[in-house]
C-alpha positions in Angstrom: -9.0 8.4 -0.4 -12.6 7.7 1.0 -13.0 8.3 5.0 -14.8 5.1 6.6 -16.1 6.4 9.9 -15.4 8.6 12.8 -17.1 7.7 15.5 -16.8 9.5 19.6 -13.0 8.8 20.5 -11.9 7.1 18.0 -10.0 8.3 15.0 -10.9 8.5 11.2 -10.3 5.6 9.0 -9.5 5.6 5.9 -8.7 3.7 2.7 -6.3 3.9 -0.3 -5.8 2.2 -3.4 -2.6 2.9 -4.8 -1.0 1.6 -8.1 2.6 0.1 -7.2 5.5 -0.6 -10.3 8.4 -2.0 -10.3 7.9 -5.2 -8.4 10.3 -7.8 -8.9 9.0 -10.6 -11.0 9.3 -13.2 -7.8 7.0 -11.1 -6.1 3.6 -11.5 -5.4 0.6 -10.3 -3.8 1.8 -12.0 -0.1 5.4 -9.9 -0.6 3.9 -6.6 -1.2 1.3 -7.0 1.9 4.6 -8.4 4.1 6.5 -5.4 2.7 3.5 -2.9 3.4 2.9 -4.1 7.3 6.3 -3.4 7.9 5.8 0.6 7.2 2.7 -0.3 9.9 -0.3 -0.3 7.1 -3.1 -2.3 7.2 -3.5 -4.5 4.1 -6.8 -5.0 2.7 -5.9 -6.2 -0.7 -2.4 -6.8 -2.9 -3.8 -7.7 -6.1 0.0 -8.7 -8.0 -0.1 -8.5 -11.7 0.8 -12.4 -12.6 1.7 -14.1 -15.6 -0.2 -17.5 -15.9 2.0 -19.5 -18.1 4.6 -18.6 -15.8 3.3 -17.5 -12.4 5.8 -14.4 -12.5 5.1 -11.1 -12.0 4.6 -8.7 -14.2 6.0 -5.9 -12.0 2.4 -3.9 -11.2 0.4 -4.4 -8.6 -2.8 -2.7 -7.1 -3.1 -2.0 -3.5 -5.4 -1.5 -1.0 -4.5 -0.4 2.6 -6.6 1.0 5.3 -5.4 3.8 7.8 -5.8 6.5 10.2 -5.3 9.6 8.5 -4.0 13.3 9.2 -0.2 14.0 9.7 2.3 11.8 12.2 5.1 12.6 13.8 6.6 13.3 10.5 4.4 16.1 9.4 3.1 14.2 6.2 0.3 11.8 5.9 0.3 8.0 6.4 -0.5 7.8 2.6 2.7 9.7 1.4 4.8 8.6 3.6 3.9 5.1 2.5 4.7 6.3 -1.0 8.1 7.2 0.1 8.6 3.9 2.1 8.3 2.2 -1.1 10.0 4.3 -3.1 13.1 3.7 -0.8 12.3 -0.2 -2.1 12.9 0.4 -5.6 9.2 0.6 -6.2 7.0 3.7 -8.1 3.4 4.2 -6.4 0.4 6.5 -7.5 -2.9 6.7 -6.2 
């Protein structure tokens, strides 16, 4: 996790690359950002692990998302609570 800025009034940024498994082989980067912005994460980069030959996945994928950090509503971070979103999704993420 790497803070971006915090500037007068408005909050921290920051950005995480996580490590995601278990992706389906007809995903791709685009599902994995689509799946991500629903859990209200910014996407910077989904960076799908693809076969060539075959243009499948190869069920990894690296993942950059930028966000405001510090504990929600929930009591946890952005960051872990998007690692239990996915997890929900049949999918394994590590930073």
């Amino acid at each position: 996790r790497r803070v971006l800025f915090r500037s007068e009034g408005r909050p921290a940024v920051a950005v995480a690359e996580l490590h995601i498994a278990g992706l389906k082989p007809d995903m791709d980067g685009r599902a994995v950002t689509l799946l991500v912005q629903q859990a209200g994460f910014h996407v910077i980069k989904a960076d799908a692990n693809m076969d060539p030959v075959n243009n499948r996945c190869k069920g990894t994928c690296k993942l950059q998302v930028r966000y405001n950090p510090g504990p929600g509503n929930s009591g946890l971070e952005p960051i872990d609570r998007l690692v239990q979103y996915l997890g929900r999704h049949g999918l394994q993420a590590a930073m």
